[in-house]
N, C-alpha and C positions, 0 to 999 in steps of 0.2 A: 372137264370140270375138276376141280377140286378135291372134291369126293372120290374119282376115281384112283388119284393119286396116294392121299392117303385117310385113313378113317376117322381123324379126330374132328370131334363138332367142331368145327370154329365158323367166326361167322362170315367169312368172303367163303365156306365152303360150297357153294353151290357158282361161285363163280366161273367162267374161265380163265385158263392162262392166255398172256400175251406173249407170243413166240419174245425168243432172244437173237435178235440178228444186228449186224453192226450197219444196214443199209438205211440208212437217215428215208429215202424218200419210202422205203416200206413201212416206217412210221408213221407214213400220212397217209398211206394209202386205204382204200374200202377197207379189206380185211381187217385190218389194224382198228381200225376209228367203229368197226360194227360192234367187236368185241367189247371195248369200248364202252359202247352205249350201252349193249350187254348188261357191262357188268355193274351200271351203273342204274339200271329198272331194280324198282322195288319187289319182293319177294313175291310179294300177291302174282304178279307179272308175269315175273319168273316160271312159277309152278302153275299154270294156266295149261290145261291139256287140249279144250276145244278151239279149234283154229278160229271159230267165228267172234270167242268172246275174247283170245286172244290179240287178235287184230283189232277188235274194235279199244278196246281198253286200251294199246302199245296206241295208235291213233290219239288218241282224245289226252292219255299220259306226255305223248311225244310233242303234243299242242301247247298244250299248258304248261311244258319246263323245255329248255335249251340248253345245249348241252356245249363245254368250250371246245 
């Protein structure tokens, strides 16, 4: 994440990075496309610590928007 890199608030800081690699098809691949989605959930999302209301919220979030 972001934060671990360095400490100033900004606001992609709770993001992750996307590696840097020159392999086009590692760009489409799972790894790539999860971060991704990542980093593209809303905060609320994000900082969700129980697995139940996590799952259900990323479900019902990942229903009602699509991502390119």
């Amino acid at each position: 994440m972001s934060n671990e890199i360095h400490r100033c608030n900004t606001r992609d800081n709770n993001n992750l990075h996307l590696p840097i690699v020159s392999l086009s098809k590692f760009n489409e691949g799972a790894y790539f496309s999860g971060i991704n989605v990542f980093n593209h959930l809303p905060e609320y999302i994000k900082n969700l610590s129980n697995q139940k209301c996590l799952t259900s919220s990323l479900k019902s979030f990942l229903y009602q928007h699509s991502f390119p």
